[in-house]
N, CA, C and O atoms as a printed pandas DataFrame, in Angstrom:
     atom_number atom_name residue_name chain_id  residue_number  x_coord  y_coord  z_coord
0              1         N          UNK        A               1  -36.156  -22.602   25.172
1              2        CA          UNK        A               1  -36.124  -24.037   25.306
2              3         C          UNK        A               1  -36.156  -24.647   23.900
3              4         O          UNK        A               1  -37.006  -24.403   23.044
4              5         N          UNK        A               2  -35.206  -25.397   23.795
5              6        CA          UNK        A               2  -35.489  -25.878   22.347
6              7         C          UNK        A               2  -35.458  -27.839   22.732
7              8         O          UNK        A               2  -34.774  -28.571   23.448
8              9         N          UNK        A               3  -36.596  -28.018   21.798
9             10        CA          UNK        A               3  -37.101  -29.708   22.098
10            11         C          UNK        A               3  -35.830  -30.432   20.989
11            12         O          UNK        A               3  -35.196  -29.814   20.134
12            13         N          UNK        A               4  -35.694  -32.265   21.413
13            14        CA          UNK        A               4  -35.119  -32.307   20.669
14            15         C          UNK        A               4  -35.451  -34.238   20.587
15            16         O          UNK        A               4  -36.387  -34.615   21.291
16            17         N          UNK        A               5  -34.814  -35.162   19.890
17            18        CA          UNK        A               5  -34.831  -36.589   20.212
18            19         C          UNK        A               5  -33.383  -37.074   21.370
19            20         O          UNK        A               5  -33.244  -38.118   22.006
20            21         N          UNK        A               6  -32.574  -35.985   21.303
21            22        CA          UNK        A               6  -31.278  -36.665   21.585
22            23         C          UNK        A               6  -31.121  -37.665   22.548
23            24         O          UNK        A               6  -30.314  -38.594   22.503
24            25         N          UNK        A               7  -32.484  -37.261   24.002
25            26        CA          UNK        A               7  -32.666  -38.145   25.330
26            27         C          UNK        A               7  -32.804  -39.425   24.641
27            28         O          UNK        A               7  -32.409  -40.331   25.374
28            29         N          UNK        A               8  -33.295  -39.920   23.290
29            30        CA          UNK        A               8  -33.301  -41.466   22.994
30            31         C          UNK        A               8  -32.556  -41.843   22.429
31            32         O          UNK        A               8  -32.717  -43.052   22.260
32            33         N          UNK        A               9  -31.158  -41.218   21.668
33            34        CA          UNK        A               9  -29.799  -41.906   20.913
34            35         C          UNK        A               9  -29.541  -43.405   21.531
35            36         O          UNK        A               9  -29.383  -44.314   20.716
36            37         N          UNK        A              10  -29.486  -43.736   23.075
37            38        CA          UNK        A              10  -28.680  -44.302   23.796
38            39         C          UNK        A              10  -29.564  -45.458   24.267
39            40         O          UNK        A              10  -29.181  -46.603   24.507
40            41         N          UNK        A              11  -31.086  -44.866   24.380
41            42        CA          UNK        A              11  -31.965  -46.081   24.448
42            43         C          UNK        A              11  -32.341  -46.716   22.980
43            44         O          UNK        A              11  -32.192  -47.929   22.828
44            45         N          UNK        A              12  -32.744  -46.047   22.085
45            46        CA          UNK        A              12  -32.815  -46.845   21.158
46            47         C          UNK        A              12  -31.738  -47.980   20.212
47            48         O          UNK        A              12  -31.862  -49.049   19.616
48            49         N          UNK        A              13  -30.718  -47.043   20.499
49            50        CA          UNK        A              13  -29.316  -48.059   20.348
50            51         C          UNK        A              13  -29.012  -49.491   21.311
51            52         O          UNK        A              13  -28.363  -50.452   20.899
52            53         N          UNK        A              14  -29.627  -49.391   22.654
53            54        CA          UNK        A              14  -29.552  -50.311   23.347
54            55         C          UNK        A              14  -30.586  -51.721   22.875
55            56         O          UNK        A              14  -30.337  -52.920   22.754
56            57         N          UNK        A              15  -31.638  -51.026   22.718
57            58        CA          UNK        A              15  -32.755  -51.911   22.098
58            59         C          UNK        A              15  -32.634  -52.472   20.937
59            60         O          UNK        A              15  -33.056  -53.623   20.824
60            61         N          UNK        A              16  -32.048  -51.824   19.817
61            62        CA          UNK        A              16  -31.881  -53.061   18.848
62            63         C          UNK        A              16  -30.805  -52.559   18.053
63            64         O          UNK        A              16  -30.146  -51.761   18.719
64            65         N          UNK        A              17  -30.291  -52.735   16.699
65            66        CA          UNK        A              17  -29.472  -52.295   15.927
66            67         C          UNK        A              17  -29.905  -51.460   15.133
67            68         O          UNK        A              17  -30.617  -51.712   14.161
68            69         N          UNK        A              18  -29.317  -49.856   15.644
69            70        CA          UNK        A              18  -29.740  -48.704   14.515
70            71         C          UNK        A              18  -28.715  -48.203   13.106
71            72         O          UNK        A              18  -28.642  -47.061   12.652
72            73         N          UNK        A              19  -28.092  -49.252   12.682
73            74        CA          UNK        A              19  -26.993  -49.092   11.754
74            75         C          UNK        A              19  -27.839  -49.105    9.908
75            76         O          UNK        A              19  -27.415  -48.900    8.771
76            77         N          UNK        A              20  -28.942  -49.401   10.406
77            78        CA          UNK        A              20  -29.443  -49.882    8.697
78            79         C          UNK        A              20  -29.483  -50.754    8.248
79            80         O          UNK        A              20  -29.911  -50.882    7.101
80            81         N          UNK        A              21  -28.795  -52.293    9.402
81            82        CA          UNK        A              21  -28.107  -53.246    8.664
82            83         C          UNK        A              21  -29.510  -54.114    8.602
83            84         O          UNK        A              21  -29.161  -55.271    8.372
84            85         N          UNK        A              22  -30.416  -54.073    8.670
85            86        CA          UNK        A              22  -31.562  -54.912    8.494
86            87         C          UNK        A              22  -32.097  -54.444    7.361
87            88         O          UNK        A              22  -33.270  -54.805    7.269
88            89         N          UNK        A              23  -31.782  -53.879    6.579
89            90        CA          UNK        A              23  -32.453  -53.266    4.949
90            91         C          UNK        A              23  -31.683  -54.069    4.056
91            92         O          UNK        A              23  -32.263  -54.210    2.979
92            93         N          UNK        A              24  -30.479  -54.699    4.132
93            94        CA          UNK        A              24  -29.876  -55.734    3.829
94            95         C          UNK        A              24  -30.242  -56.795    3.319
95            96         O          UNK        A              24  -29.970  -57.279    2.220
96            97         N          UNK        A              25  -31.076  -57.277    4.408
97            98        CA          UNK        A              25  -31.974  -58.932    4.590
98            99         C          UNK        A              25  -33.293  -58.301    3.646
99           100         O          UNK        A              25  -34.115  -59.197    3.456
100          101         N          UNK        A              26  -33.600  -57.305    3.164
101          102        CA          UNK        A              26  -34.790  -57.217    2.185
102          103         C          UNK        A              26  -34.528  -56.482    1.019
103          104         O          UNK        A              26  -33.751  -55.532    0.921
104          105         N          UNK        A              27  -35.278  -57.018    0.075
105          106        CA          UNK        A              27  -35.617  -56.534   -1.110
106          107         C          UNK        A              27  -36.425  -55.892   -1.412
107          108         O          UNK        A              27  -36.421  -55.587   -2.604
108          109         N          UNK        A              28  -37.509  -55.353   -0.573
109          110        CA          UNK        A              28  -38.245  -54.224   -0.495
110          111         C          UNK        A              28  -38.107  -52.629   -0.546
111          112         O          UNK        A              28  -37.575  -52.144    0.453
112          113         N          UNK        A              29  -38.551  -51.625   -1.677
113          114        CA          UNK        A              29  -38.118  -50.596   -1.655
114          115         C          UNK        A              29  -38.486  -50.007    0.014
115          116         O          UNK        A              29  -39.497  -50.409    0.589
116          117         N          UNK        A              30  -37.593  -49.091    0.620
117          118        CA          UNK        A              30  -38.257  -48.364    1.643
118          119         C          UNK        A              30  -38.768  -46.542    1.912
119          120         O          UNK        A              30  -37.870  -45.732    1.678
120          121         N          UNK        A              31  -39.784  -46.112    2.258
121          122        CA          UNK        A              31  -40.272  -45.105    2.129
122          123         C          UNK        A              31  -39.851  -44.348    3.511
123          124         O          UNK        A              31  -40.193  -44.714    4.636
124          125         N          UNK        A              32  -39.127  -43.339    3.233
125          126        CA          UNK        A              32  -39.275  -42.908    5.079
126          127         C          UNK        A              32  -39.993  -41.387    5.338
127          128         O          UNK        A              32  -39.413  -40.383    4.925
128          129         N          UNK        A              33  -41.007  -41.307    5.893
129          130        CA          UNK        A              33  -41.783  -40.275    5.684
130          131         C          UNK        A              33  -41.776  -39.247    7.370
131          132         O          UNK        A              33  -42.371  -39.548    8.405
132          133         N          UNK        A              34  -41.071  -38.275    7.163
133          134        CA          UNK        A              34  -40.741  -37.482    8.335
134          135         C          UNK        A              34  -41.743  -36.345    8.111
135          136         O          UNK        A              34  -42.217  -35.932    7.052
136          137         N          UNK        A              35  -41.994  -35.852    9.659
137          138        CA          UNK        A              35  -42.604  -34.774    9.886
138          139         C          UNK        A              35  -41.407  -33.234    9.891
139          140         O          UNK        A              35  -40.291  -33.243   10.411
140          141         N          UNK        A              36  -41.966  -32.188    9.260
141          142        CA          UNK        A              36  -40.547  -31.282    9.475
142          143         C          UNK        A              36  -40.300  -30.709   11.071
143          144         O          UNK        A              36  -39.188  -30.381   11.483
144          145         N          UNK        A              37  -41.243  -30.666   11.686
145          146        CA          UNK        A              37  -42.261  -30.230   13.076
146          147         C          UNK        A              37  -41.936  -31.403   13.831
147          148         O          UNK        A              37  -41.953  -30.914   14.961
148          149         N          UNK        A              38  -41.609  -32.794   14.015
149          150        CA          UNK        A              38  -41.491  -33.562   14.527
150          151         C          UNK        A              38  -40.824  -33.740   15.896
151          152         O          UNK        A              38  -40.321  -34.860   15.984
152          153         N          UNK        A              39  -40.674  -33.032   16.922
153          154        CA          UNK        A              39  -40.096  -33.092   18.204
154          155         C          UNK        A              39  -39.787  -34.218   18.522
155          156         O          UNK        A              39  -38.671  -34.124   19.032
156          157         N          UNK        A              40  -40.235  -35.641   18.530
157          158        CA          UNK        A              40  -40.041  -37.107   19.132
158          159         C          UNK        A              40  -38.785  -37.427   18.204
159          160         O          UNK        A              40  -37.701  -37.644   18.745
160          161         N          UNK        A              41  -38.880  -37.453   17.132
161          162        CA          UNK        A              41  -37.625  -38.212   16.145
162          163         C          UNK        A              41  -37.597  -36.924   15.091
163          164         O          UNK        A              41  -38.471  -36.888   14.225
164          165         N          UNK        A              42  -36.408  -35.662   15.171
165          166        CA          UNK        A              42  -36.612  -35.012   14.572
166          167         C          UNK        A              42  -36.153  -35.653   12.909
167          168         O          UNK        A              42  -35.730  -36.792   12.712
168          169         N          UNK        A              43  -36.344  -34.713   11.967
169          170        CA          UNK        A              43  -36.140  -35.320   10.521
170          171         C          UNK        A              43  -34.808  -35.561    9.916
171          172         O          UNK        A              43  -34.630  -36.263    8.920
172          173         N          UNK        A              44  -33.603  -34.751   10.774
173          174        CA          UNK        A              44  -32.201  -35.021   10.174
174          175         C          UNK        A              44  -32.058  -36.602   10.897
175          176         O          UNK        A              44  -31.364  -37.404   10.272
176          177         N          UNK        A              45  -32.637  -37.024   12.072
177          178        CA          UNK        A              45  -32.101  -38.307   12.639
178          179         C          UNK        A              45  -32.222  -39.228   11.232
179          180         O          UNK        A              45  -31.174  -39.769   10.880
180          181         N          UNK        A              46  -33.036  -39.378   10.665
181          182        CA          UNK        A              46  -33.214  -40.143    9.668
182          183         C          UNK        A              46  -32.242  -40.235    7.823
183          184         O          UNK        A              46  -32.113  -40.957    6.835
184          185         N          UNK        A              47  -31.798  -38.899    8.423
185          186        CA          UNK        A              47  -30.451  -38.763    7.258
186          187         C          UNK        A              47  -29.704  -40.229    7.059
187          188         O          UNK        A              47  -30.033  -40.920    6.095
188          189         N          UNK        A              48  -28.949  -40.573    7.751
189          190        CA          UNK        A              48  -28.323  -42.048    7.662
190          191         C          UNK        A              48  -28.911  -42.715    6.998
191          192         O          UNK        A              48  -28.321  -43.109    5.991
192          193         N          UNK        A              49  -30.172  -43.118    7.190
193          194        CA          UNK        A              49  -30.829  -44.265    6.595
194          195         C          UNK        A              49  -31.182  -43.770    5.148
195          196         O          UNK        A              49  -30.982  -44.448    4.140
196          197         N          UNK        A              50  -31.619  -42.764    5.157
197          198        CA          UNK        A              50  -32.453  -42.069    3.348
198          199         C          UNK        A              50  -30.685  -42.318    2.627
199          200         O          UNK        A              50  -30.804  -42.402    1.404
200          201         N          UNK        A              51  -29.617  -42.409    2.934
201          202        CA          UNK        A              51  -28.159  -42.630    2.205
202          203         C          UNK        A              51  -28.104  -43.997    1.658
203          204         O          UNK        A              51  -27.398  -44.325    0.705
204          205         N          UNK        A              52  -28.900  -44.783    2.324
205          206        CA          UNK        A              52  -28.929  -46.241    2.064
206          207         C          UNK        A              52  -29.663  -46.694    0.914
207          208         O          UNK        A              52  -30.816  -46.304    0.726
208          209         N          UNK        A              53  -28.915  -47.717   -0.100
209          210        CA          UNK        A              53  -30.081  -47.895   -1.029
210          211         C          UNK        A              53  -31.056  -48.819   -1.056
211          212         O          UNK        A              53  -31.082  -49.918   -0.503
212          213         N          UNK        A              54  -31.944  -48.239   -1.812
213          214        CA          UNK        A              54  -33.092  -48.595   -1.820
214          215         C          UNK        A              54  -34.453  -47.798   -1.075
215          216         O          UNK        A              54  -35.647  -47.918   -1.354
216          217         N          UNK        A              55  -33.737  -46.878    0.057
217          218        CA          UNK        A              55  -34.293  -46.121    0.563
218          219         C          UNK        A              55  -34.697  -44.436   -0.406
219          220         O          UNK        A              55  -33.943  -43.856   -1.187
220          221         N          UNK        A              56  -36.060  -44.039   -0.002
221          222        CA          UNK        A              56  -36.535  -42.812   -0.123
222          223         C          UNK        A              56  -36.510  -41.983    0.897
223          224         O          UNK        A              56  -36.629  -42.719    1.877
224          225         N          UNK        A              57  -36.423  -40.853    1.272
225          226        CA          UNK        A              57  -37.211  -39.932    2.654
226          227         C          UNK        A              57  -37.543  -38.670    1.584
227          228         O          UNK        A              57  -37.163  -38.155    0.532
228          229         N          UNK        A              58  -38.482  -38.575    2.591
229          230        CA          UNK        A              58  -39.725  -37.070    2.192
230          231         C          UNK        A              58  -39.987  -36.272    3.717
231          232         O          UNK        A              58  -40.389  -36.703    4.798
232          233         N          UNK        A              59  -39.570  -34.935    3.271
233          234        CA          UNK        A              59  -40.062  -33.950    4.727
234          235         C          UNK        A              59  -41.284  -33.542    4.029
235          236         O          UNK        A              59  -41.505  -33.202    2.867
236          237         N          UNK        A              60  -42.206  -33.711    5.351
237          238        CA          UNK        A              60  -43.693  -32.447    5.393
238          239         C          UNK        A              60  -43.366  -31.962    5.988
239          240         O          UNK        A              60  -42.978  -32.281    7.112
240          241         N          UNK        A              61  -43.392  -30.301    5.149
241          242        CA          UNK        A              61  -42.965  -29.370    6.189
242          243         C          UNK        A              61  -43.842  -28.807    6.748
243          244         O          UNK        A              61  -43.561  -27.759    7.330
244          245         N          UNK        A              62  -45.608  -29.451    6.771
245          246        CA          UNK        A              62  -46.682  -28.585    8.096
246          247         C          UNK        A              62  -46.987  -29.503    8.906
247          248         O          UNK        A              62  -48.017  -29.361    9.565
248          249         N          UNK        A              63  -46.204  -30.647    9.068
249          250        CA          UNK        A              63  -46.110  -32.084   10.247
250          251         C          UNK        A              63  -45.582  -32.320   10.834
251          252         O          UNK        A              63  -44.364  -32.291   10.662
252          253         N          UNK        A              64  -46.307  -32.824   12.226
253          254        CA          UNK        A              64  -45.059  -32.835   13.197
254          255         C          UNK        A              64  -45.122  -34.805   12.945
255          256         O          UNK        A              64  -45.255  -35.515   11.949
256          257         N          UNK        A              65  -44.961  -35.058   14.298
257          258        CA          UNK        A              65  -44.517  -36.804   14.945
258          259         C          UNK        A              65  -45.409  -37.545   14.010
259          260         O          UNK        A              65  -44.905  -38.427   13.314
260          261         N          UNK        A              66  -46.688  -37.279   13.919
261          262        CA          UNK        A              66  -47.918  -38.159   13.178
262          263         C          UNK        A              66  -48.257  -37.703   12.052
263          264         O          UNK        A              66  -49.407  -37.287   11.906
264          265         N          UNK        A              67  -47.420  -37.679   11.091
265          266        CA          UNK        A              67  -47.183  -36.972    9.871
266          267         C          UNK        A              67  -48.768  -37.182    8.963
267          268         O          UNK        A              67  -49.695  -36.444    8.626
268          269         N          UNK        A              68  -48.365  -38.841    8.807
269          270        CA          UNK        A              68  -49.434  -39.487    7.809
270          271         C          UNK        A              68  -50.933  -39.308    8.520
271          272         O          UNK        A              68  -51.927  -39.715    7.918
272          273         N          UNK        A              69  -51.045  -38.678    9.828
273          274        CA          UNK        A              69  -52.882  -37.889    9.802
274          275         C          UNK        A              69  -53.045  -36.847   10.090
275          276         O          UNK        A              69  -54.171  -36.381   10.263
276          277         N          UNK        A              70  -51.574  -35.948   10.271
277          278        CA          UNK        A              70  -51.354  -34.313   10.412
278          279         C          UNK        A              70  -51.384  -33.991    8.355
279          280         O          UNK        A              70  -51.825  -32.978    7.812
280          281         N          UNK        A              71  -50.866  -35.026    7.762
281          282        CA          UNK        A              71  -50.607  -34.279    6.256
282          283         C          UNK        A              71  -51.421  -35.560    5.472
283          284         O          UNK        A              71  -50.925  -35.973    4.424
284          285         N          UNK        A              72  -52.249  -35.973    5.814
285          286        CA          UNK        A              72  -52.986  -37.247    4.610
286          287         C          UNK        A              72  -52.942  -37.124    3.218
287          288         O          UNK        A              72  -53.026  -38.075    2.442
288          289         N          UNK        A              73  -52.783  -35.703    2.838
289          290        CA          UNK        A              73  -52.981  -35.498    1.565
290          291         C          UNK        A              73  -52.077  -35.606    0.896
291          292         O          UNK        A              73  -52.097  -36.348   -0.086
292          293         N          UNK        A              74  -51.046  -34.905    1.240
293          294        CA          UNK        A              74  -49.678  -34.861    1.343
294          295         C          UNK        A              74  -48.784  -36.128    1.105
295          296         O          UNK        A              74  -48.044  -36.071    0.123
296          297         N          UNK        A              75  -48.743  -37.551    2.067
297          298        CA          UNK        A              75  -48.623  -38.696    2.231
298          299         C          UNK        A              75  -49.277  -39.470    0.812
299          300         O          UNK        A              75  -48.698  -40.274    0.082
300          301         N          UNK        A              76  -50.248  -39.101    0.729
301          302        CA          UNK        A              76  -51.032  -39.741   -0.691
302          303         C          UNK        A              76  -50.444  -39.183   -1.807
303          304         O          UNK        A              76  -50.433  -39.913   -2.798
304          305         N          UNK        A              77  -49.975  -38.141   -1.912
305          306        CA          UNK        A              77  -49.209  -37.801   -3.471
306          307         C          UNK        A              77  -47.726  -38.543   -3.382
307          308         O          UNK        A              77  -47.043  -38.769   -4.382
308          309         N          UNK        A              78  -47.429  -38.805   -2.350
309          310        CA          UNK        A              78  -45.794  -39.313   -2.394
310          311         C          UNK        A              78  -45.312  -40.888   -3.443
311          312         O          UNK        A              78  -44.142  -41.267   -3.486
């Protein structure tokens, strides 16, 4: 059995706009911090967005879904 996010491509697309295009409207750097372990939103889904500028992404690779209190320490050096 292998787990995956794919069951939410189609709902989360319905719910709002997953294109990036709201990083646009800010001037804020963005951090995107993935679990490598992450079953709910695995870490390549987030590829698209880390392409965008202004954006960062970071894998923990001993975290799953709740990265920032599975890896605290980890999260704090970033």
């Amino acid at each position: 059995m292998r787990f995956s996010g794919e069951w939410r491509r189609d709902l989360l697309a319905a719910e709002r706009p997953v294109d990036g295009s709201w990083l646009a409207r800010s001037d804020l750097p963005v951090l995107v911090v993935h679990g490598e372990r992450d079953l709910r939103f695995p870490a390549d889904d987030s590829a698209w967005l880390a392409a965008r500028e202004g954006v960062r992404r970071i894998t923990l690779p001993s975290a799953g879904h709740l990265a920032h209190l599975e890896a605290p320490e980890a999260c704090r050096r970033v």
